[in-house]
N, CA, C and O atoms as a GROMACS GRO file, in nm:
protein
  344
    1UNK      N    1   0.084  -0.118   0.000
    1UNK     CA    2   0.000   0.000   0.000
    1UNK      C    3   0.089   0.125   0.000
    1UNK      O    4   0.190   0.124   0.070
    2UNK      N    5   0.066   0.203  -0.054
    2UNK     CA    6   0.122   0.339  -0.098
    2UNK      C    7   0.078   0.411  -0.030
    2UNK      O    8  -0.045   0.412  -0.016
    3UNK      N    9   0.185   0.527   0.063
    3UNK     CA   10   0.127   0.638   0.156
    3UNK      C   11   0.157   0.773   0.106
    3UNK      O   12   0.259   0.840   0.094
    4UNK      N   13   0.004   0.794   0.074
    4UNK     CA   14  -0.020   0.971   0.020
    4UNK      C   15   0.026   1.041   0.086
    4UNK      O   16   0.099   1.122   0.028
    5UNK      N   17   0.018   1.051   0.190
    5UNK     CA   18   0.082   1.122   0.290
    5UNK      C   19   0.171   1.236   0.261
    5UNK      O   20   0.153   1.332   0.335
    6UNK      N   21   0.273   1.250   0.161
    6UNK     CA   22   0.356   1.314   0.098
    6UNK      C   23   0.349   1.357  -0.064
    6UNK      O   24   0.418   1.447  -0.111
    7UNK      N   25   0.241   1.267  -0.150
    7UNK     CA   26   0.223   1.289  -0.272
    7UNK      C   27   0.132   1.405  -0.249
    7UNK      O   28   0.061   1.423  -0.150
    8UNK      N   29   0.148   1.502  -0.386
    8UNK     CA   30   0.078   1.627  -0.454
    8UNK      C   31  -0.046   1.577  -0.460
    8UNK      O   32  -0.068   1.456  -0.450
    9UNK      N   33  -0.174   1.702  -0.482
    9UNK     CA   34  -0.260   1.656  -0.549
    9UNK      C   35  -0.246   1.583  -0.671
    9UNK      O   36  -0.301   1.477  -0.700
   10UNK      N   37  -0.161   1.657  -0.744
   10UNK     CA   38  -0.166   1.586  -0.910
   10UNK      C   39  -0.092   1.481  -0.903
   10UNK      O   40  -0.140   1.407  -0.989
   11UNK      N   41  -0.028   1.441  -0.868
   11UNK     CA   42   0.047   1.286  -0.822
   11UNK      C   43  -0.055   1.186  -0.808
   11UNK      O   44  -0.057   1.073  -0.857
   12UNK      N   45  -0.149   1.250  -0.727
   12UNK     CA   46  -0.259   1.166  -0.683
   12UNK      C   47  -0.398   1.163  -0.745
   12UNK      O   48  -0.495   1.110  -0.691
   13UNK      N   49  -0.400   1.233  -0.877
   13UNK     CA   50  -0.485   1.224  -0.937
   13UNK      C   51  -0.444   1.171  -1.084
   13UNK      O   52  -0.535   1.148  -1.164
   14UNK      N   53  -0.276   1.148  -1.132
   14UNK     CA   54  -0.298   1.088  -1.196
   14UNK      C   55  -0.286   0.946  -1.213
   14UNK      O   56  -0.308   0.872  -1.309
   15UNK      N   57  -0.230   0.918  -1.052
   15UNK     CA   58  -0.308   0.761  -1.020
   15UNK      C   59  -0.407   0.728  -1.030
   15UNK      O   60  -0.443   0.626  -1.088
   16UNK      N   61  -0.497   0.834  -0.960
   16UNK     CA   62  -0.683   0.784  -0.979
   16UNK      C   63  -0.742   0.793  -1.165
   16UNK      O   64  -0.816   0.710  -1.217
   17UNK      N   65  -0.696   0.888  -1.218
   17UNK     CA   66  -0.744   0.881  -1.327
   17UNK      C   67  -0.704   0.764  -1.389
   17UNK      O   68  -0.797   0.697  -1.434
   18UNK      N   69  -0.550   0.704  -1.408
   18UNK     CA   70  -0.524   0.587  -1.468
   18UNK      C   71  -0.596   0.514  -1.433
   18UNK      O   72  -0.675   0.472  -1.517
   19UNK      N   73  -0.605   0.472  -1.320
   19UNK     CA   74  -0.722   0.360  -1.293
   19UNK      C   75  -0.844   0.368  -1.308
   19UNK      O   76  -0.896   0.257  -1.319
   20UNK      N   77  -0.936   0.482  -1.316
   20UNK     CA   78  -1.019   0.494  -1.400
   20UNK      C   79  -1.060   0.502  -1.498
   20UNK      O   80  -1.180   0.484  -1.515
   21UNK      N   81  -0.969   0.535  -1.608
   21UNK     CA   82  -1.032   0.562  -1.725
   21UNK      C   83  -0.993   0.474  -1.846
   21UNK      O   84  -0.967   0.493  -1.964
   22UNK      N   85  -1.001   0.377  -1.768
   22UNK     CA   86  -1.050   0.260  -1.865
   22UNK      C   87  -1.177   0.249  -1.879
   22UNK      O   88  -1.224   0.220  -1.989
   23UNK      N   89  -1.265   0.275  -1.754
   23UNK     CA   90  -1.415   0.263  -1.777
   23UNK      C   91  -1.507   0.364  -1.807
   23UNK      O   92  -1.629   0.351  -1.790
   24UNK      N   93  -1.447   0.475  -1.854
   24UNK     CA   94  -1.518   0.602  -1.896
   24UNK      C   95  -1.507   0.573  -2.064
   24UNK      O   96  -1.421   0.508  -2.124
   25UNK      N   97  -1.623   0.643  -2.115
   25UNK     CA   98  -1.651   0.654  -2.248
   25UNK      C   99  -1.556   0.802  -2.243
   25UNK      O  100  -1.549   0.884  -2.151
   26UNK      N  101  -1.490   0.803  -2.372
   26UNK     CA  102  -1.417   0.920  -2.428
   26UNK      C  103  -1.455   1.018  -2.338
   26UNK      O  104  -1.401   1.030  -2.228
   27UNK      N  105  -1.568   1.107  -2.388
   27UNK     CA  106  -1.634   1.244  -2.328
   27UNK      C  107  -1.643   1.268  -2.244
   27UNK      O  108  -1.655   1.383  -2.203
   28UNK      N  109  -1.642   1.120  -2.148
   28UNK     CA  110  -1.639   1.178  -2.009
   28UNK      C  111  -1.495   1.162  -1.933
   28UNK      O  112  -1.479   1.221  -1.826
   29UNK      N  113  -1.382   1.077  -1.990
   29UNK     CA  114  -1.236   1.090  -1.977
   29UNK      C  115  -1.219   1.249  -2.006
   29UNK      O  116  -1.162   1.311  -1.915
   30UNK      N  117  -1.260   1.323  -2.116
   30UNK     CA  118  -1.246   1.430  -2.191
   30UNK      C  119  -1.293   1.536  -2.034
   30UNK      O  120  -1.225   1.596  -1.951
   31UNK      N  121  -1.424   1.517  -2.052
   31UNK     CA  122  -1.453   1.641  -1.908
   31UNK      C  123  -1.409   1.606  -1.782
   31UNK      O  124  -1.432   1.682  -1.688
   32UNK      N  125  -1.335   1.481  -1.763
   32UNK     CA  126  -1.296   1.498  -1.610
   32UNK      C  127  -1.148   1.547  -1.604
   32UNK      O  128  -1.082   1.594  -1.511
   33UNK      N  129  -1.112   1.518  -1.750
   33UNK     CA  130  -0.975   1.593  -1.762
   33UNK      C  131  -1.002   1.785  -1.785
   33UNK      O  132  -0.937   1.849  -1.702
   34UNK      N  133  -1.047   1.833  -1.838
   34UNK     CA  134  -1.090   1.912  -1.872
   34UNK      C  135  -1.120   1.975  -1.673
   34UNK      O  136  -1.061   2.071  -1.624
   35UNK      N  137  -1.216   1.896  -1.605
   35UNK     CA  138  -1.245   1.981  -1.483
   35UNK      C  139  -1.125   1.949  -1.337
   35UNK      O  140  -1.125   1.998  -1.224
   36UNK      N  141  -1.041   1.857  -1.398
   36UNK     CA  142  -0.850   1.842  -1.302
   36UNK      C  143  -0.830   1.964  -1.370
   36UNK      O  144  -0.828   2.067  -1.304
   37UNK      N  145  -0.813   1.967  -1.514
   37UNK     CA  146  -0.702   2.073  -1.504
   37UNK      C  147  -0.753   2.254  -1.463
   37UNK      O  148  -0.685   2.343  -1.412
   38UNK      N  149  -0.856   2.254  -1.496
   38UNK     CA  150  -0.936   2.401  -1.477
   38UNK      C  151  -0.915   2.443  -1.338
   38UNK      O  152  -0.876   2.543  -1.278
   39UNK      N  153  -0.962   2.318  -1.310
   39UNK     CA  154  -1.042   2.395  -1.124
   39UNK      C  155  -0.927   2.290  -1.003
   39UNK      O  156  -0.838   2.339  -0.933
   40UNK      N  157  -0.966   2.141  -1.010
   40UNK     CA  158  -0.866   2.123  -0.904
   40UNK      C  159  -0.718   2.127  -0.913
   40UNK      O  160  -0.662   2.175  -0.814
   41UNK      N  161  -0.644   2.088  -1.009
   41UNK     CA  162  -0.544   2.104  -0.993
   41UNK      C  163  -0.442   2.238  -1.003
   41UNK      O  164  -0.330   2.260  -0.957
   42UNK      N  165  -0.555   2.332  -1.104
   42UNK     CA  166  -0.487   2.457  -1.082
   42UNK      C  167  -0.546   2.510  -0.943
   42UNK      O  168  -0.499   2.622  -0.919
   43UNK      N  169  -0.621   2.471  -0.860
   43UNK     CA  170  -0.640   2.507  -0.662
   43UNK      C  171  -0.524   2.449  -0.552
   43UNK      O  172  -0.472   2.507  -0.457
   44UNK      N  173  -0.501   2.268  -0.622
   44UNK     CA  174  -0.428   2.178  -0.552
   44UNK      C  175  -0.300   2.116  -0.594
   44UNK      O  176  -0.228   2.074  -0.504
   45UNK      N  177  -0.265   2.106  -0.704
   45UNK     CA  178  -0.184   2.063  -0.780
   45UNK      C  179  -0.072   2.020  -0.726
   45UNK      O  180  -0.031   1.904  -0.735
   46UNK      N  181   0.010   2.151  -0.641
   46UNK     CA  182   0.159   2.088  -0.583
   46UNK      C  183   0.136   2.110  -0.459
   46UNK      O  184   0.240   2.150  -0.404
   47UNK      N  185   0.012   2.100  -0.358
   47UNK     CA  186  -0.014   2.095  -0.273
   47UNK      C  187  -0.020   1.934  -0.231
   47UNK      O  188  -0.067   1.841  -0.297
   48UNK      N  189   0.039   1.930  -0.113
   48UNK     CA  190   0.042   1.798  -0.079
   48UNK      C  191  -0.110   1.770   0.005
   48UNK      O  192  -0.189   1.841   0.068
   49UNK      N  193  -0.100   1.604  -0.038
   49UNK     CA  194  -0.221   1.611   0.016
   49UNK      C  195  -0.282   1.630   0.199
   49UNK      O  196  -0.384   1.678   0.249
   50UNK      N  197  -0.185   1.579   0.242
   50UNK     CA  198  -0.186   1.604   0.402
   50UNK      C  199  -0.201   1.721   0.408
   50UNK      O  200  -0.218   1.739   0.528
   51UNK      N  201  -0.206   1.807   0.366
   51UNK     CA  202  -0.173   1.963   0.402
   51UNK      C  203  -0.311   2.034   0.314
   51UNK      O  204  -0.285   2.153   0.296
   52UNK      N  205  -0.405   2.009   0.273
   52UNK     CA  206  -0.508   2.092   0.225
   52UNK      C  207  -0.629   2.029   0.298
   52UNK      O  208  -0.680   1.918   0.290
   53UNK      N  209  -0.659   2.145   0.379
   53UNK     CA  210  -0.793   2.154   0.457
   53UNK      C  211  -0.910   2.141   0.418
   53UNK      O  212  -0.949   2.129   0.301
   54UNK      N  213  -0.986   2.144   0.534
   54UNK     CA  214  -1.190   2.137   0.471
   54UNK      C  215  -1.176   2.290   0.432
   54UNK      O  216  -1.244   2.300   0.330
   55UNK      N  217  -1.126   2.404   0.459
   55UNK     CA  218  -1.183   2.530   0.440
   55UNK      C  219  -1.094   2.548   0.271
   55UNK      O  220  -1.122   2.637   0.191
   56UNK      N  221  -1.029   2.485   0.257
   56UNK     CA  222  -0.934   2.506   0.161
   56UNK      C  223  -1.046   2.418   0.050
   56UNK      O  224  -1.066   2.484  -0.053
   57UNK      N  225  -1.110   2.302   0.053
   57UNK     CA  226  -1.222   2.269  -0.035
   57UNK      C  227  -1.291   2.345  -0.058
   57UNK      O  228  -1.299   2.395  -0.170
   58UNK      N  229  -1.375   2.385   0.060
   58UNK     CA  230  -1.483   2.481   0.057
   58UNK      C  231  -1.486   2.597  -0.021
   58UNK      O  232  -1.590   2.629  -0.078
   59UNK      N  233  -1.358   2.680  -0.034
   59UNK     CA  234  -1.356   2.772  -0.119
   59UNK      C  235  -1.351   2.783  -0.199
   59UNK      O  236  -1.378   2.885  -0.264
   60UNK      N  237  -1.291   2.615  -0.258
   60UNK     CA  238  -1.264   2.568  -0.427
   60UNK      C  239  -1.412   2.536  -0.456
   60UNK      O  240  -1.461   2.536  -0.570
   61UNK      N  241  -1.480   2.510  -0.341
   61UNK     CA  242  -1.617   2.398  -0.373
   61UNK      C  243  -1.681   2.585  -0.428
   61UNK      O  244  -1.692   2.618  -0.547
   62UNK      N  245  -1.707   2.663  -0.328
   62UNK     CA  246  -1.766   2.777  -0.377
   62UNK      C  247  -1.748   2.861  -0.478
   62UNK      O  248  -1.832   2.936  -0.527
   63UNK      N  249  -1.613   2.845  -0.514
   63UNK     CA  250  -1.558   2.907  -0.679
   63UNK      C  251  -1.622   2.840  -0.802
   63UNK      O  252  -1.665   2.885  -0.908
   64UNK      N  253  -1.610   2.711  -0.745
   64UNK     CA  254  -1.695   2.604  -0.867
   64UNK      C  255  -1.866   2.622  -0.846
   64UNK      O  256  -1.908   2.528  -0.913
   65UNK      N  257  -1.943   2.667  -0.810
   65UNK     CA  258  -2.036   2.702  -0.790
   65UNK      C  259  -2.074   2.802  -0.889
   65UNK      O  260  -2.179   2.803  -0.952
   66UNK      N  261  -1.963   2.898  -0.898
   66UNK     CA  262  -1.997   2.984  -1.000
   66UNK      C  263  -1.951   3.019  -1.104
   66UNK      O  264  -1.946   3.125  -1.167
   67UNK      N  265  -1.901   2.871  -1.124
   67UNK     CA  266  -1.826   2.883  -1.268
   67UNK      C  267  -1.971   2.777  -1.385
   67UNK      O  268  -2.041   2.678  -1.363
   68UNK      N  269  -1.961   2.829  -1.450
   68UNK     CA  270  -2.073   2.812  -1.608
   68UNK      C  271  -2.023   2.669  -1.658
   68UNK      O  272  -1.910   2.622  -1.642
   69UNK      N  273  -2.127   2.612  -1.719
   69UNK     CA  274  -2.062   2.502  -1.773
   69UNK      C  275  -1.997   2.542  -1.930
   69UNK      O  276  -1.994   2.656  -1.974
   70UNK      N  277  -1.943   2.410  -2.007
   70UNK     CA  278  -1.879   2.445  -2.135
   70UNK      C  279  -2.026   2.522  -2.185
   70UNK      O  280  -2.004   2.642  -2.200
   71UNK      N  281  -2.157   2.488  -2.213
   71UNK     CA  282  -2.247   2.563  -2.251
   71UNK      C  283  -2.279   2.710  -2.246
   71UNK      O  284  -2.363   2.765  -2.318
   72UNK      N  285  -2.194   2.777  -2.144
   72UNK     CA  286  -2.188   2.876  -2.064
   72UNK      C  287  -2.353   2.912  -2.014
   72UNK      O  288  -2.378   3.024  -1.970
   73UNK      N  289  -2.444   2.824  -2.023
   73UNK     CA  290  -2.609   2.837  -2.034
   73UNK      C  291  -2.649   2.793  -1.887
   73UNK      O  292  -2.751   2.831  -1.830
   74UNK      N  293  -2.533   2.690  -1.822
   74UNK     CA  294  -2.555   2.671  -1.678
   74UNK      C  295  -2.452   2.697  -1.610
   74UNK      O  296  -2.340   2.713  -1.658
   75UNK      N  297  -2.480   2.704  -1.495
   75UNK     CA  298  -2.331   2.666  -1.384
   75UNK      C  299  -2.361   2.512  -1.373
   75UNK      O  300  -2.462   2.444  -1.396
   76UNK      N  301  -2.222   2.481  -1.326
   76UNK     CA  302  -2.170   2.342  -1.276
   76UNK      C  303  -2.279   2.299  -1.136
   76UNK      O  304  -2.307   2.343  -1.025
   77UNK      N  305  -2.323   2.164  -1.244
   77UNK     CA  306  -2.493   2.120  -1.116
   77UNK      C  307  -2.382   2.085  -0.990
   77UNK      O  308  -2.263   2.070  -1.019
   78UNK      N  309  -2.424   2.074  -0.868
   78UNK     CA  310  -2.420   2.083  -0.761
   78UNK      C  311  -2.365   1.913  -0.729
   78UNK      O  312  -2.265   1.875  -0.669
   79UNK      N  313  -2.453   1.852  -0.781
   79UNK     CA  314  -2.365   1.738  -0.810
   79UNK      C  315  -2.245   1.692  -0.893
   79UNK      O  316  -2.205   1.576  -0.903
   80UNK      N  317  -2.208   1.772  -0.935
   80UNK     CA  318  -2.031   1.743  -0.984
   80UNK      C  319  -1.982   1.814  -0.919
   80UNK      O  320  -1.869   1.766  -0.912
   81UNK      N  321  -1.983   1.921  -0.846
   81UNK     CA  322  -1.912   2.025  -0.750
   81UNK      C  323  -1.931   1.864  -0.630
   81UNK      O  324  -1.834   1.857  -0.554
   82UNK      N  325  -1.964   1.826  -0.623
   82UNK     CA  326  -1.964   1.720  -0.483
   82UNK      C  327  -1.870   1.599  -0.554
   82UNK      O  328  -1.784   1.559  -0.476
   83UNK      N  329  -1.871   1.549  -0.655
   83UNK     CA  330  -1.801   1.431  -0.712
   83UNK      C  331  -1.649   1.515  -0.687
   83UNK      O  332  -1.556   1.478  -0.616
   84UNK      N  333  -1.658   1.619  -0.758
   84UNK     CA  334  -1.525   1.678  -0.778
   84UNK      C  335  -1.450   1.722  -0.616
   84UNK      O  336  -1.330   1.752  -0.620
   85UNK      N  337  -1.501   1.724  -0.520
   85UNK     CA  338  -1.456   1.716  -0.432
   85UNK      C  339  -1.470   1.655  -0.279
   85UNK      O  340  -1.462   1.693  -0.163
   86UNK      N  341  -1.498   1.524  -0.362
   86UNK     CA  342  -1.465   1.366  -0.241
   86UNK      C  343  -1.353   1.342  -0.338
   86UNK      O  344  -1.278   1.246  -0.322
   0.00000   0.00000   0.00000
């Protein structure tokens, strides 16, 4: 077992993505890459993970709140602001 403890966000997301995205259809490999690079990793990126707080989500969670989708016709539903930050 591997201890995060010391890995970056992005260290640690592009473990999770490898292992995921075998089971994503294209478009949605496409927008979860698309919403790492926009919003979390430009918030978390070389932040280690031990070291970023609940208030330090929260503010990313509330920035993403009012960011528009690619449509620019909605904001980001409330449920991907929650996927995107568990």
């Amino acid at each position: 077992m591997m201890d995060i403890t010391y890995m970056t966000t992005s260290e640690l997301s592009d473990i999770c993505f490898n292992e995921k995205e075998v089971e994503w259809r294209k478009s949605h490999k496409e927008s979860i890459e698309e919403i790492l690079e926009l919003h979390i990793l430009s918030a978390f990126g070389q932040m280690k993970s031990s070291a970023i707080t609940k208030q330090d989500i929260l503010t990313v969670r509330d920035t993403l709140a009012k960011v528009q989708s690619r449509t620019k016709k909605q904001y980001l539903l409330h449920a991907s602001i929650i996927l995107l930050c568990h």
